[in-house]
N, C-alpha and C positions, 0 to 999 in steps of 0.2 A: 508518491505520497501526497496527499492532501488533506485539506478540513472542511469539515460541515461543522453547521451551528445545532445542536443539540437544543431543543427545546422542549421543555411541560409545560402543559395546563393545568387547571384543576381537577386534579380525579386520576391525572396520568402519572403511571407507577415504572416506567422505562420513556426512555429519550426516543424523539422522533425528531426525524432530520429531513428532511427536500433533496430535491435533487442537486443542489447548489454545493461547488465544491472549491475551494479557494484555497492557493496557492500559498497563505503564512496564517498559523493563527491568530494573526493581528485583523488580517482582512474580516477573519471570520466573526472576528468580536466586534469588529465595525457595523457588517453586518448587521448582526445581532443588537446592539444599539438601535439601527433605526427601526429594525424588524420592533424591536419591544415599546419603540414609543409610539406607533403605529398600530401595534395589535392589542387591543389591551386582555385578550384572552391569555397571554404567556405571563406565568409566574416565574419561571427561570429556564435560563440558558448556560449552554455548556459549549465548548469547543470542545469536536472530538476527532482525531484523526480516521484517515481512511483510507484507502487502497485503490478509492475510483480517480479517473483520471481530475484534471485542475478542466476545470469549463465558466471559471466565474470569476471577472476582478472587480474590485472596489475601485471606482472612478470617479471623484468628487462625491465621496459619502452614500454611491448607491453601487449595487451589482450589477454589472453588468457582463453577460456570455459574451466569452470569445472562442472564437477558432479553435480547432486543436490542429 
């Protein structure tokens, strides 16, 4: 199990996610924090689980892919 960050725009009526999957929903809300002060196109985000493998950690406040 892991997490992606769920995000909408304006107009969007279901959650779209990246391919970015991280291993606690803590990561992923970290994430998402700097993902929103950065884009200013996302009105909300969501943490949502998944079933793709972990390929992504938070490493001093950014993601970064690792190995499987």
């Amino acid at each position: 199990m892991s997490y992606a960050l769920g995000v909408k725009t304006a107009g969007d009526t279901e959650w779209v996610t990246n391919a970015l999957r991280f291993e606690t929903e803590e990561e992923a809300e970290e994430y998402g924090r700097d993902l929103f002060s950065r884009w200013i196109a996302v009105k909300e985000t969501k943490v949502l689980s998944s079933d793709d493998p972990i390929n992504y950690k938070v490493i001093d406040g950014k993601a970064v892919r690792i190995e499987n």
